[in-house]
BAFI-3210 file (N, C-alpha, C; in Angstrom, 3 decimals, decimal comma, padded with zeros to 6 digits):
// residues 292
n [1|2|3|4|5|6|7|8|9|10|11|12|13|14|15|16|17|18|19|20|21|22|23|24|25|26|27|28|29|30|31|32|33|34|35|36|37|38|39|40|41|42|43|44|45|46|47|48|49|50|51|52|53|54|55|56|57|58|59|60|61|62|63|64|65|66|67|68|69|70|71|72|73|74|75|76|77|78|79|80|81|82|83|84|85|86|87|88|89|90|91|92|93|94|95|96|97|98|99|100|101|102|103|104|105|106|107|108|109|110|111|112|113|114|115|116|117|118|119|120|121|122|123|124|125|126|127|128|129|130|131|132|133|134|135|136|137|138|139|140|141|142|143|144|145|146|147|148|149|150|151|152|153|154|155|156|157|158|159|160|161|162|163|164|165|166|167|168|169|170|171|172|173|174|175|176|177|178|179|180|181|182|183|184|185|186|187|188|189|190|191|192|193|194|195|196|197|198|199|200|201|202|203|204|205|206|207|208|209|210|211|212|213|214|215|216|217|218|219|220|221|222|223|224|225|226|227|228|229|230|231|232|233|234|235|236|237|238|239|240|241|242|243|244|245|246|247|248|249|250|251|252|253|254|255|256|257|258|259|260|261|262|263|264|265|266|267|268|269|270|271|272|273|274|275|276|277|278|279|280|281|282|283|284|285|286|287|288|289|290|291|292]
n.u [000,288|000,399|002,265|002,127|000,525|000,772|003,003|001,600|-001,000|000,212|001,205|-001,029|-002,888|-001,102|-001,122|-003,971|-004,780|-003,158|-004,205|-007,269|-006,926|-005,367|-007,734|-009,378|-007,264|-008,084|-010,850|-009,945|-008,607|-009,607|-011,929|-009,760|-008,878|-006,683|-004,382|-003,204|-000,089|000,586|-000,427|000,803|003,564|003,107|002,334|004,672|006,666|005,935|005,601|008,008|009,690|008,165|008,623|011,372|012,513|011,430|012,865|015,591|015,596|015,744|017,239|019,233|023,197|023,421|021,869|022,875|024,901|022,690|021,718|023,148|023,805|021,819|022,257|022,608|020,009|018,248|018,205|016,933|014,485|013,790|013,433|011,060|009,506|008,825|007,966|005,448|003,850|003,660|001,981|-000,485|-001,494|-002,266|-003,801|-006,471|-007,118|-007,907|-009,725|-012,676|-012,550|-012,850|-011,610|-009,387|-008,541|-009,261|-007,569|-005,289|-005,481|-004,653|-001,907|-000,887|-000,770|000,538|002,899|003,574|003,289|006,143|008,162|008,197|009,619|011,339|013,064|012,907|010,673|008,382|005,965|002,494|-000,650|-002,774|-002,382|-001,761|-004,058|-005,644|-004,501|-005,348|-007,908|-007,881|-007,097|-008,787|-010,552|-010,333|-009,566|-012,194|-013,155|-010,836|-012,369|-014,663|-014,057|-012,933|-014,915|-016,070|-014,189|-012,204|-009,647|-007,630|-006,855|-007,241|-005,204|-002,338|-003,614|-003,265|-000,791|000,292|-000,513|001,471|004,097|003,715|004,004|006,368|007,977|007,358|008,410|011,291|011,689|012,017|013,885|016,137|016,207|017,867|017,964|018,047|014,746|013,528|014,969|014,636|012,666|011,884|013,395|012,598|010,385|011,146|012,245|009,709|008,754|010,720|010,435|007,924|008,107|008,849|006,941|004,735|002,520|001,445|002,232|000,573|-001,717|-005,193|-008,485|-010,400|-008,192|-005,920|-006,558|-007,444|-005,001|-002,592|-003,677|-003,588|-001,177|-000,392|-001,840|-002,835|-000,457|002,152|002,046|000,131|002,419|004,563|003,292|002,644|005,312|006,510|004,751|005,353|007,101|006,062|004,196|002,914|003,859|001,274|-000,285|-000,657|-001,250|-003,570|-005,280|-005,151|-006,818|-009,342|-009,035|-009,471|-012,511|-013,456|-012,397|-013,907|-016,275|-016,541|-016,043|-018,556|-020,091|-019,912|-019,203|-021,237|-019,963|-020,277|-019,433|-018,740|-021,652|-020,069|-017,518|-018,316|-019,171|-016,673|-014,464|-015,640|-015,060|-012,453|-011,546|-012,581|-011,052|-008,505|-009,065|-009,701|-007,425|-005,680|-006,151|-005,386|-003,047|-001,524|-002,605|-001,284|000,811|001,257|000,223|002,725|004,516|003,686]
n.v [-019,047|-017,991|-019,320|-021,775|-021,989|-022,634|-021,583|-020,848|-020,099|-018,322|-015,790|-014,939|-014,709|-012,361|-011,009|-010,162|-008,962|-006,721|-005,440|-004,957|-003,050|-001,200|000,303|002,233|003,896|005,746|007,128|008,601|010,531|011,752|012,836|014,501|017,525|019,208|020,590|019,415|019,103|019,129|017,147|014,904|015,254|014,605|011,882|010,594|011,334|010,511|007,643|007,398|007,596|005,743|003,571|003,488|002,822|000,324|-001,153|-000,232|-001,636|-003,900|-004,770|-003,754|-003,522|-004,247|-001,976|-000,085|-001,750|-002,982|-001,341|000,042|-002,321|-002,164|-001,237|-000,602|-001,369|-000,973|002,190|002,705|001,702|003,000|005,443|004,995|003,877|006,763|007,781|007,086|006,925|009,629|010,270|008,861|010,167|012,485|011,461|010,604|012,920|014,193|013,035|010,609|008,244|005,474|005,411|006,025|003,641|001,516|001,791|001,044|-001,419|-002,069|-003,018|-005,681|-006,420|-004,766|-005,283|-007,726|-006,932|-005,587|-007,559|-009,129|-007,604|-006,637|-008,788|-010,520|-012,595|-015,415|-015,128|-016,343|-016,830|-016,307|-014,026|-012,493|-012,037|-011,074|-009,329|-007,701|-007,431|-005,659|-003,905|-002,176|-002,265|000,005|002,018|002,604|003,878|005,891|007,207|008,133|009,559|011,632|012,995|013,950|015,215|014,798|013,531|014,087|013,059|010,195|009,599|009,960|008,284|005,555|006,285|005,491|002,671|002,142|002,630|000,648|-001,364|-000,980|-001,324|-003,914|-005,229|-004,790|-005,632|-008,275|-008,390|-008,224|-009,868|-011,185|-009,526|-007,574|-005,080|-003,971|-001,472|000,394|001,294|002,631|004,669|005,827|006,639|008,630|010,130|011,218|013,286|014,674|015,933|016,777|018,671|021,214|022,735|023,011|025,070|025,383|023,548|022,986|021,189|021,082|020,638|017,831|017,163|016,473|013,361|012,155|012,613|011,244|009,004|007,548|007,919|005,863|003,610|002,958|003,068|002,869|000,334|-001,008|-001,528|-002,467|-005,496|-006,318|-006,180|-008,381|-010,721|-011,648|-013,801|-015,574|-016,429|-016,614|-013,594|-013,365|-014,349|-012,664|-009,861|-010,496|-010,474|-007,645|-006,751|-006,790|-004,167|-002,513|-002,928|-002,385|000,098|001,943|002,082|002,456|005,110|005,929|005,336|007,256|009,493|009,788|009,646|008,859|006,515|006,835|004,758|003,485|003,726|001,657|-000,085|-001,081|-001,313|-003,636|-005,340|-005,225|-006,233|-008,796|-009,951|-009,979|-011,254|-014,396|-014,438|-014,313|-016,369|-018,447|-018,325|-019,161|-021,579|-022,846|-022,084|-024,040|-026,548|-027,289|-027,283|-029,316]
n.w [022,404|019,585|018,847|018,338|015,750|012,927|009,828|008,034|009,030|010,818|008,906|007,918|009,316|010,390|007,779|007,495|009,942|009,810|007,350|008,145|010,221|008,203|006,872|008,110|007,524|004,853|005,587|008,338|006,961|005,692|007,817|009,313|009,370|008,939|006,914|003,483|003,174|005,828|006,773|005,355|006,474|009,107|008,617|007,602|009,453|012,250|011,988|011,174|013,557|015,115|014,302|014,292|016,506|017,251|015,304|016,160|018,470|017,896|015,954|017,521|018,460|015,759|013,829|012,200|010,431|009,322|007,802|006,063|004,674|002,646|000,276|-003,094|-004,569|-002,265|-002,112|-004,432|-003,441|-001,462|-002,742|-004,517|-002,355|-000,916|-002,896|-003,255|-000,802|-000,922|-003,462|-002,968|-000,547|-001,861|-003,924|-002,668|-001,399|-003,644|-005,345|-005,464|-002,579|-003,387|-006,023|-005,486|-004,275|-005,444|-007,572|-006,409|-006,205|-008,492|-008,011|-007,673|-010,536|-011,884|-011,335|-011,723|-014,391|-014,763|-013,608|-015,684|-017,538|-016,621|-014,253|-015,861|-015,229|-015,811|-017,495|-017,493|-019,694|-018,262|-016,031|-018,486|-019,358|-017,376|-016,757|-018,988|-018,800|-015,957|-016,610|-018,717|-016,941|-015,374|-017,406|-017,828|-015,808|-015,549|-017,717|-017,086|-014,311|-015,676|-016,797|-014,399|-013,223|-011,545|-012,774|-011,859|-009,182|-009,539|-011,435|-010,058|-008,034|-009,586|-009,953|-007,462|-007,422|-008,760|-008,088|-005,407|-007,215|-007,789|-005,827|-004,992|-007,193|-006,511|-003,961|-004,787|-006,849|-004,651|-003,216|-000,818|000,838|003,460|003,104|004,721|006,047|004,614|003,979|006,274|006,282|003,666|004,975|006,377|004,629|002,984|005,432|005,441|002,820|003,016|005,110|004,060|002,932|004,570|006,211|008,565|011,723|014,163|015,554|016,044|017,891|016,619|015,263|016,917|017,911|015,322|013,867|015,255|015,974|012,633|012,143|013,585|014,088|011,444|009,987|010,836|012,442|010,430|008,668|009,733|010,329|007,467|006,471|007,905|007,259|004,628|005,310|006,099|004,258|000,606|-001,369|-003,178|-001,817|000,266|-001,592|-002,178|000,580|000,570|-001,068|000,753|001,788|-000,767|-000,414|001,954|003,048|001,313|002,057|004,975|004,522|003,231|005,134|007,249|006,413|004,173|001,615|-001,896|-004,189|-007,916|-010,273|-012,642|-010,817|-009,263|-010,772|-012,178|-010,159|-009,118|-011,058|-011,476|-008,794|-008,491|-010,364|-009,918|-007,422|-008,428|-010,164|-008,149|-006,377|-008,116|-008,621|-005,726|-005,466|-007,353|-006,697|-004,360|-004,879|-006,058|-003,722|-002,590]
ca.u [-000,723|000,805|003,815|001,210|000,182|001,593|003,425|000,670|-001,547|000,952|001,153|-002,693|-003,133|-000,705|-002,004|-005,834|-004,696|-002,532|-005,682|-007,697|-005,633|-005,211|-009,121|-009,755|-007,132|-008,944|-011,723|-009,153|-007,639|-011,491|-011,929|-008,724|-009,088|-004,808|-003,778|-002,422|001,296|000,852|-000,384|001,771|004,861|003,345|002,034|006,092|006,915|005,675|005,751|009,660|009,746|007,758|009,118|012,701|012,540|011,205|014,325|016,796|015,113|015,857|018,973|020,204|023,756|023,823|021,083|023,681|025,192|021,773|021,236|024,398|024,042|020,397|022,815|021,461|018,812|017,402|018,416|015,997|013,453|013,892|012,675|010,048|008,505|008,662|007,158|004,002|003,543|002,864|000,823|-000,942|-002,456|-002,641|-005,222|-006,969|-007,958|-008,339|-010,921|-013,330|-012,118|-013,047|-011,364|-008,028|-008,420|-009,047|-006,472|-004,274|-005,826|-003,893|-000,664|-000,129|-001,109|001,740|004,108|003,702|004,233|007,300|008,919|008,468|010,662|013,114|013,418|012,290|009,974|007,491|004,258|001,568|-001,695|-003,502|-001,770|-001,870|-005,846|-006,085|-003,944|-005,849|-009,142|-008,270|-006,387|-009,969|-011,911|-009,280|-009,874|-013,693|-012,949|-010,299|-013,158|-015,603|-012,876|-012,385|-016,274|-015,853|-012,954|-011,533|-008,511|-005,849|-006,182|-007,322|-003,631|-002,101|-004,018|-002,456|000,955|000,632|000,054|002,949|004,830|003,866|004,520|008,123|008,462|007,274|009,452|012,746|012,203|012,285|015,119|017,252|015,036|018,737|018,871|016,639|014,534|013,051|015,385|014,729|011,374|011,731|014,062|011,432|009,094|011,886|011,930|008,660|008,889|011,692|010,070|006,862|008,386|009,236|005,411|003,424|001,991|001,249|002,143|-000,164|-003,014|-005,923|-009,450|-010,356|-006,764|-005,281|-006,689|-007,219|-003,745|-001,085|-004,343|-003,522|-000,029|-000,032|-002,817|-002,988|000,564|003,325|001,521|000,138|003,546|005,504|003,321|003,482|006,925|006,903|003,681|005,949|008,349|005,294|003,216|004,134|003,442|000,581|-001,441|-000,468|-001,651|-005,131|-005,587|-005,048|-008,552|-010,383|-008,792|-010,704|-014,010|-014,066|-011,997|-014,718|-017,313|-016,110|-016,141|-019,447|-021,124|-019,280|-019,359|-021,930|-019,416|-020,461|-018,693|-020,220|-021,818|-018,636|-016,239|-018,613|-018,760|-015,120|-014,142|-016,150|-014,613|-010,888|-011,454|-012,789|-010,652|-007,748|-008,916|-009,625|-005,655|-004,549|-006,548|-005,440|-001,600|-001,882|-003,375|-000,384|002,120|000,790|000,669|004,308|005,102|003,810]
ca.v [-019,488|-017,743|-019,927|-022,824|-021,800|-022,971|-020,936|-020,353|-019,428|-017,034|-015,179|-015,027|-013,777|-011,061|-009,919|-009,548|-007,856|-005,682|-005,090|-004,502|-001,804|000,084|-000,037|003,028|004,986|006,699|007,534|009,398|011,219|012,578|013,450|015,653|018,957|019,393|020,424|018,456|018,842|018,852|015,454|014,084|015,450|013,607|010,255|010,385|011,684|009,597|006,508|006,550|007,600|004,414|001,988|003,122|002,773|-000,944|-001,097|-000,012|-002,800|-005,261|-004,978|-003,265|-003,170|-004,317|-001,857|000,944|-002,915|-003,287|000,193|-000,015|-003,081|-001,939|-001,126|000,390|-001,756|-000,296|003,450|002,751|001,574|004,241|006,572|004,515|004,059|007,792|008,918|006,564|007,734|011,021|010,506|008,269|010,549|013,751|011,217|010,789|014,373|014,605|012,020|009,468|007,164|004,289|005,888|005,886|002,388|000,233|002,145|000,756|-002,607|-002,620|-003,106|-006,790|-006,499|-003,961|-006,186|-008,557|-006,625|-005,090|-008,403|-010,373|-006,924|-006,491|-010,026|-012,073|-013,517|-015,947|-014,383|-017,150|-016,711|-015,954|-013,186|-011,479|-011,854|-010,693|-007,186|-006,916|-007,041|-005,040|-002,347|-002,062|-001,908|001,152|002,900|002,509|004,389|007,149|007,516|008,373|010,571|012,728|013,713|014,748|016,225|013,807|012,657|014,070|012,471|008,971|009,109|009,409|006,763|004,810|006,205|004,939|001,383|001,824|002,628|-000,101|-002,550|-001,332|-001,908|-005,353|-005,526|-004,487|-006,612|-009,597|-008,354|-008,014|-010,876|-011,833|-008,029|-006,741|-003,976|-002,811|-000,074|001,325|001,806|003,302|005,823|006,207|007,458|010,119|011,375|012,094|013,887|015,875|016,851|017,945|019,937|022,878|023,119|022,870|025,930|025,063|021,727|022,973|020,149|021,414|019,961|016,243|016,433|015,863|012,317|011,640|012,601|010,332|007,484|007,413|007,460|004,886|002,682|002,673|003,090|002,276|-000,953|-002,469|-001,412|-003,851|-006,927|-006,551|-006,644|-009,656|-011,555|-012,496|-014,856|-017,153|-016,771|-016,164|-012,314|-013,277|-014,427|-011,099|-008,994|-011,136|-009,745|-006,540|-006,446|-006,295|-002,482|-002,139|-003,101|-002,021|001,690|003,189|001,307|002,868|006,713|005,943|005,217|008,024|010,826|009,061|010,110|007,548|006,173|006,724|003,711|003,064|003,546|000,691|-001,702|-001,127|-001,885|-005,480|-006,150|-005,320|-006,918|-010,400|-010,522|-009,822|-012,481|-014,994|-014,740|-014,969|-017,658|-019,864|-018,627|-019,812|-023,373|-023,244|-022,446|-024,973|-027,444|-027,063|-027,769|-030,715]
ca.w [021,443|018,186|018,752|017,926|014,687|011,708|009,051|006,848|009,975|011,168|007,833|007,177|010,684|010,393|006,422|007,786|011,026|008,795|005,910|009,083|010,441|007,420|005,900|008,090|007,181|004,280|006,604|008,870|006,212|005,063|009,030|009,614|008,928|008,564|005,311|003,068|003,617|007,248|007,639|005,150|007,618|010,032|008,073|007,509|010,662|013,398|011,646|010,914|014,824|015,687|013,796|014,404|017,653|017,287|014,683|017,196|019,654|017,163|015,716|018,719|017,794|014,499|012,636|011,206|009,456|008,292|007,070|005,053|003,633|001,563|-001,392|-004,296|-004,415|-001,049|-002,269|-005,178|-002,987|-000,790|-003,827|-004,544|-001,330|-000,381|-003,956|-003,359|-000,018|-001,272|-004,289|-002,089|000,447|-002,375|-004,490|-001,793|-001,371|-005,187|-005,692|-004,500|-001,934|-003,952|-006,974|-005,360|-003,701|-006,745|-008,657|-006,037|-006,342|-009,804|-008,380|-008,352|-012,148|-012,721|-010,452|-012,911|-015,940|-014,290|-013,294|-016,674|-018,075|-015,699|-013,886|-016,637|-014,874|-017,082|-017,292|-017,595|-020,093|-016,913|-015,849|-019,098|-019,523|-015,374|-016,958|-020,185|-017,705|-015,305|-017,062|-019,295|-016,140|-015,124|-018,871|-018,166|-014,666|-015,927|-018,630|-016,073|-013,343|-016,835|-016,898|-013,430|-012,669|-010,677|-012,950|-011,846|-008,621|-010,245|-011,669|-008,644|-007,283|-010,101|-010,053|-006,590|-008,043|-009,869|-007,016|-004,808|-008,232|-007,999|-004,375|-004,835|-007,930|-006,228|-003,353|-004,978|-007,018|-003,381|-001,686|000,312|001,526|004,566|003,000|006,440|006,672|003,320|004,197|007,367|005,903|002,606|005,778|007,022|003,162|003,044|006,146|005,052|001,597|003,595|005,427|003,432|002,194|005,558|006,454|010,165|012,104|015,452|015,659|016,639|018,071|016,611|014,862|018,012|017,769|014,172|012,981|016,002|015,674|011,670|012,318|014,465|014,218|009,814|008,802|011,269|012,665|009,159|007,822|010,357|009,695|006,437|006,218|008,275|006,547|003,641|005,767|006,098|003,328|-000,826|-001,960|-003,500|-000,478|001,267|-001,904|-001,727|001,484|000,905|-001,820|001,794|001,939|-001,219|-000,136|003,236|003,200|001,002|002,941|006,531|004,395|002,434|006,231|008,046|005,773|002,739|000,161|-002,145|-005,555|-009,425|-010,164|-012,943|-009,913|-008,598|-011,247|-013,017|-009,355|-008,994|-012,414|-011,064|-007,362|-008,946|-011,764|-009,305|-006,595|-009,233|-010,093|-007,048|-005,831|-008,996|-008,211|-004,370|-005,833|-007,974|-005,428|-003,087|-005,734|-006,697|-002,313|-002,112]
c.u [-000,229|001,976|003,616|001,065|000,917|001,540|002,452|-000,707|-001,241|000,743|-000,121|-003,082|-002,230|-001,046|-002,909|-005,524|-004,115|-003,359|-006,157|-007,620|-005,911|-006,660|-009,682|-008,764|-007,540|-010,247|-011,211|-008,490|-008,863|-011,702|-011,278|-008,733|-007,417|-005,085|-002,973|-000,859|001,487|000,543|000,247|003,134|004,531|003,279|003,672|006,921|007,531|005,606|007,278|009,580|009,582|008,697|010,739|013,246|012,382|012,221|015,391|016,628|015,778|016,871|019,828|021,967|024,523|023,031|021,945|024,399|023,854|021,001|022,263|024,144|022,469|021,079|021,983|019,872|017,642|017,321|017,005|014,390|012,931|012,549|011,080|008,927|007,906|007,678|005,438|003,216|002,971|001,707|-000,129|-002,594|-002,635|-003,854|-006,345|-007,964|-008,371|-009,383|-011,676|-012,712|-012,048|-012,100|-009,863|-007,589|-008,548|-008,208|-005,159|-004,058|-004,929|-002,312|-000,112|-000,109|000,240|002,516|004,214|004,071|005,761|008,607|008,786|009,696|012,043|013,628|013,156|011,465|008,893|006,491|002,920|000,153|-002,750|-003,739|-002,031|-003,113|-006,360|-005,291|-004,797|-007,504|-009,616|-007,803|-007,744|-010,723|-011,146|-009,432|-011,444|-013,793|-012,615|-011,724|-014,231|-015,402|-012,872|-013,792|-016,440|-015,131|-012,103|-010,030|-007,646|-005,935|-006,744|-005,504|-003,107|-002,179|-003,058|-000,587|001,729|000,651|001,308|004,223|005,231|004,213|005,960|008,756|008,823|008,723|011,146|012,791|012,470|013,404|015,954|016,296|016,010|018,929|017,429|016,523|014,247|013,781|015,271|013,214|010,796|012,509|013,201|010,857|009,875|012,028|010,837|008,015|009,283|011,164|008,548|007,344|008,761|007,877|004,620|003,585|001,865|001,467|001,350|-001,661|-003,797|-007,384|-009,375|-009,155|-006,166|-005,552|-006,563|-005,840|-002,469|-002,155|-004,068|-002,677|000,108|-000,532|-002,891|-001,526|001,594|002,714|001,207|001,475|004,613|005,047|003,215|004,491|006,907|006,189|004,409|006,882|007,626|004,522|003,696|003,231|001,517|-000,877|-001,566|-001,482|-003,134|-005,822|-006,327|-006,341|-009,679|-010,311|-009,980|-011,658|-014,868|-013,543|-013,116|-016,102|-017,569|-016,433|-017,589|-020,447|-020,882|-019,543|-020,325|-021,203|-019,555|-019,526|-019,700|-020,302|-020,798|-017,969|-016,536|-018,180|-017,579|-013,854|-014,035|-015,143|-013,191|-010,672|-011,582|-011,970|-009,259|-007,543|-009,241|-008,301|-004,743|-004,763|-005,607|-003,446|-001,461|-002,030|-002,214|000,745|002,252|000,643|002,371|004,993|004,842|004,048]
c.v [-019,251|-018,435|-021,657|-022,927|-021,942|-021,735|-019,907|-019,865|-018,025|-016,046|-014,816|-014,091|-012,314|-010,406|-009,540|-008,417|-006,718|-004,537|-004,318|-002,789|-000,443|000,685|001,344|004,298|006,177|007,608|009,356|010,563|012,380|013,652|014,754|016,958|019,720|019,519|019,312|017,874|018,749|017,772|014,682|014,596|014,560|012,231|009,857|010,351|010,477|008,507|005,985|006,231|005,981|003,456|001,869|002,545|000,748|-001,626|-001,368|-000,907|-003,866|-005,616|-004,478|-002,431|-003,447|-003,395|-001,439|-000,508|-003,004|-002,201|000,228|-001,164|-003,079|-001,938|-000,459|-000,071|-000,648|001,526|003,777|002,337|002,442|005,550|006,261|004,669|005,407|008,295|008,426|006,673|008,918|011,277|009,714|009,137|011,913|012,978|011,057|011,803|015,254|014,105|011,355|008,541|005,832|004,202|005,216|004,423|000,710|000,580|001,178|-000,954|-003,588|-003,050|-004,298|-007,376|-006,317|-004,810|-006,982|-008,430|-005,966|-006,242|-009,291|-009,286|-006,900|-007,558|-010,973|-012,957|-014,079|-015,374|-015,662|-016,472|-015,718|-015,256|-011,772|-011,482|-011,056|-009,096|-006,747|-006,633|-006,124|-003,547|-001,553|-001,381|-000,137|002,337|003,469|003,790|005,915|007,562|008,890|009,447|011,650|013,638|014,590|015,439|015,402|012,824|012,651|013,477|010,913|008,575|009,248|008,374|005,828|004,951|005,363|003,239|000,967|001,859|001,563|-001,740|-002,607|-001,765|-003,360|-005,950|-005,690|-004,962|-008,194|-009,682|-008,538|-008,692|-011,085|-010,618|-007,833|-005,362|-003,254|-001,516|000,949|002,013|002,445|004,795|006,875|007,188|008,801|010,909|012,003|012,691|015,090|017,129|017,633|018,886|021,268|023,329|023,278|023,988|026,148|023,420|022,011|021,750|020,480|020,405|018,041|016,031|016,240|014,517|011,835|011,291|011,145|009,215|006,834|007,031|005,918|003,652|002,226|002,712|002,524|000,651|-001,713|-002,701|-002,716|-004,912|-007,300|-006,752|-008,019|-010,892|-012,563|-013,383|-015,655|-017,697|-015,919|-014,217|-012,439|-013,710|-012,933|-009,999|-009,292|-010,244|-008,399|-005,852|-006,143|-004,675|-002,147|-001,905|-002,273|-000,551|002,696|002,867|002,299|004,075|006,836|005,975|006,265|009,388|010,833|009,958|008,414|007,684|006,130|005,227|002,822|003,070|001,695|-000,712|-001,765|-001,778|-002,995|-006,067|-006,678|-006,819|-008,405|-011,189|-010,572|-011,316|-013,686|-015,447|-014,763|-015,834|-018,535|-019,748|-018,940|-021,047|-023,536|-023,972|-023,902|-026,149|-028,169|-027,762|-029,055|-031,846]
c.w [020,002|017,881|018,021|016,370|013,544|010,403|008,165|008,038|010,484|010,233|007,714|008,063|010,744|009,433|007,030|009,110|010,624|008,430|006,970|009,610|009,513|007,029|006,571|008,010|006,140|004,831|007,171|008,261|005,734|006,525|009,521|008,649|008,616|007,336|004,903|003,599|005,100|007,197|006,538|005,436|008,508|009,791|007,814|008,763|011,251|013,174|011,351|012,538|015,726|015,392|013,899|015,805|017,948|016,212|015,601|018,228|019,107|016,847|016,214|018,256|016,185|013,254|011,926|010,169|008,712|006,947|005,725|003,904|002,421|000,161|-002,046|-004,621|-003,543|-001,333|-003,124|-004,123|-002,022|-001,500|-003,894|-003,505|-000,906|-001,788|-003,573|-002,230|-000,030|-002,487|-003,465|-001,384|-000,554|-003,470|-004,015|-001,498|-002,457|-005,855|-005,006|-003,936|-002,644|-005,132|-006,512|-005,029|-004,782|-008,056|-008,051|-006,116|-007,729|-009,486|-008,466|-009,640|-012,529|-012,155|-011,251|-013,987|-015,811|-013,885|-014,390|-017,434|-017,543|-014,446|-014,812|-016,383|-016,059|-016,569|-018,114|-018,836|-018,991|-016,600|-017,105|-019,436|-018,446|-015,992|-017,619|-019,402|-017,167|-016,107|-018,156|-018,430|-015,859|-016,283|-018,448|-016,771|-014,783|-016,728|-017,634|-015,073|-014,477|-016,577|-015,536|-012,570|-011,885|-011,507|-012,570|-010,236|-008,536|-010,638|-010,668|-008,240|-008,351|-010,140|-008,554|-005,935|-008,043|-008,662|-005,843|-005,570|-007,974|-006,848|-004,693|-005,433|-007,500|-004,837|-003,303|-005,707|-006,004|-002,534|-000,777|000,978|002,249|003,831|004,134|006,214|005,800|003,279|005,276|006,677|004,715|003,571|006,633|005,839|003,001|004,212|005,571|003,894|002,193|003,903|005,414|002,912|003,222|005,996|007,680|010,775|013,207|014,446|016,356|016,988|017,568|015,829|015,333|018,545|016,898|014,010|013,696|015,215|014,379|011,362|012,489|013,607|012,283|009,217|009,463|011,570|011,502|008,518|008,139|009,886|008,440|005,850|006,634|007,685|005,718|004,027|005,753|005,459|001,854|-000,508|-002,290|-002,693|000,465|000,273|-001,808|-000,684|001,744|-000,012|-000,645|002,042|000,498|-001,611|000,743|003,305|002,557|002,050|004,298|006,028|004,174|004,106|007,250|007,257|004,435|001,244|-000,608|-003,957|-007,025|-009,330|-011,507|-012,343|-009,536|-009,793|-011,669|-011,434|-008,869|-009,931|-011,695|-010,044|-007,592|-009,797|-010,640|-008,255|-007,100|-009,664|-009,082|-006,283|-006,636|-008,663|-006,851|-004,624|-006,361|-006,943|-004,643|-003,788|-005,519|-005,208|-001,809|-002,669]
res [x|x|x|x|x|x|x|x|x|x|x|x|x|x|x|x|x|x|x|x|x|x|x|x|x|x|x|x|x|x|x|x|x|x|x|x|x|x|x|x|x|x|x|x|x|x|x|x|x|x|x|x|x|x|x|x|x|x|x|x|x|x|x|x|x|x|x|x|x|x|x|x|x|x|x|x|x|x|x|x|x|x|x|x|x|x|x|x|x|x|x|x|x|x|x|x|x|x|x|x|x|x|x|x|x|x|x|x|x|x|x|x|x|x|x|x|x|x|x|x|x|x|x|x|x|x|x|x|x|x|x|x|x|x|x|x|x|x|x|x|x|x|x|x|x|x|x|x|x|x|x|x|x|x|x|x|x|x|x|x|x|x|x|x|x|x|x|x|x|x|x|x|x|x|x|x|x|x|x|x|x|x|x|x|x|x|x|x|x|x|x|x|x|x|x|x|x|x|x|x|x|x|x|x|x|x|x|x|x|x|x|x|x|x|x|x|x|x|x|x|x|x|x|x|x|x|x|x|x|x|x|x|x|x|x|x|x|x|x|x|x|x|x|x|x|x|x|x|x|x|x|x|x|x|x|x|x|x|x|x|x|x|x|x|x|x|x|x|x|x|x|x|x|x|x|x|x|x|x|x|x|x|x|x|x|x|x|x|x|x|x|x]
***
């Protein structure tokens, strides 16, 4: 049946099942009673584990060729991936769910201002009204995180923007180079760097479900079809997508644990999320223009 489906089917279907996927890992992360550095050993862990394994399936005997050939490119992305991993899941436990999730919402903003500097890419009118927007709604937010203590892991959340901007950024720099392996390896760094900080790795009571299910089910699994999404559909249909994470991740905490968002998280959020899928609707129309 999926063999049926045309290009732009395929792609669409693997982003949402992706989005899907991930939307309760914030939830999970609220749930587990693990310290910090323990479950980001394992959010590093068990997710290289997985995915190398479905690696080593794949390129059988050619991965160590594919590992090699990342180049510096992939070294840098390496960094990248592993730093945003960790601010990631430490804003998380610094702030409101919502807080961290529409910080992250900013990153095909920054992807943009990052690729008109250092690819040259043209940056449209559009584009720079959709930054000056959201980066406002984001001021109006920090503003708000300051009154309650909650900034320092508001930045985070944004540094972890910034993080997933440079990803983007530096795989379109090295679009002819398989990143995959740079991002499997990213997830054995931030293993490695846990592991001198975790206090205990025993998993006790409901963290003996939460923690593998989080693994699994929110990070190694959306991680694959995301990687693969972009063979059938542009970037900017994939990041679209990924605005359902945040709608629905605080959604899933707010009904599970009623941690709820100030009502500036709420609206500086609408502002972002609309102003966001607004520009990537009209770049999609473009694209799709331009193909036929």
């Amino acid at each position: 049946m999926f063999q049926n489906l045309s290009n732009q089917q395929k792609g669409s279907l693997m982003a949402f099942i992706a989005v899907m996927f991930i939307t309760p890992d914030s939830l999970l992360i609220r749930l587990s009673s693990i310290e910090t550095w323990g479950m980001l050993f394992y959010r590093g862990a068990i997710p290289f584990v997985v995915v190398l394994i479905g690696l080593l399936f794949f390129y059988k005997k050619n991965f160590l060729k594919a590992l090699i050939s990342i180049g510096v490119p992939g070294i840098f992305y390496i960094l990248s991936f592993a730093a945003c991993n960790i601010t990631f899941l430490i804003s998380i436990q610094n702030t409101n769910v919502a807080n961290t999730l529409v910080m992250i919402a900013l990153a095909p903003m920054l992807s943009a201002i990052l690729g008109a500097i250092f690819l040259k890419e043209s940056t449209d009118k559009k584009t720079w009204l959709a930054i000056i927007v959201t980066f406002t709604a984001c001021v109006y937010i920090f503003h708000d995180s300051l009154k309650l203590g909650n900034f320092y892991g508001d930045l985070l959340g944004f540094a972890t923007a910034f993080g997933l901007a440079c990803n983007a950024t530096l795989a379109r720099y090295a679009k002819n180079r398989d990143l995959v392996p740079s991002a499997v390896i990213g997830k054995l760094c931030v293993a490695i760097f846990a592991f001198f900080f975790v206090e205990n790795f025993e998993l006790l009571g409901n963290d003996l479900i939460y923690v593998p299910l989080m693994c699994v089910m929110c990070v190694a699994i959306p991680f694959v079809l995301v990687t693969i999404a972009p063979r059938f559909i542009t970037g900017a249909e994939v990041n679209l997508f990924f605005l359902l994470e945040t709608i629905l991740g605080p959604i899933w905490v707010w009904m599970v644990i009623k941690e709820q968002p100030s009502p500036e998280t709420i609206l500086g959020g609408i502002v972002i999320i609309i102003t966001i899928a607004i520009h990537s609707f009209l770049a999609i129309k473009k694209t799709q223009l331009k193909s036929t």
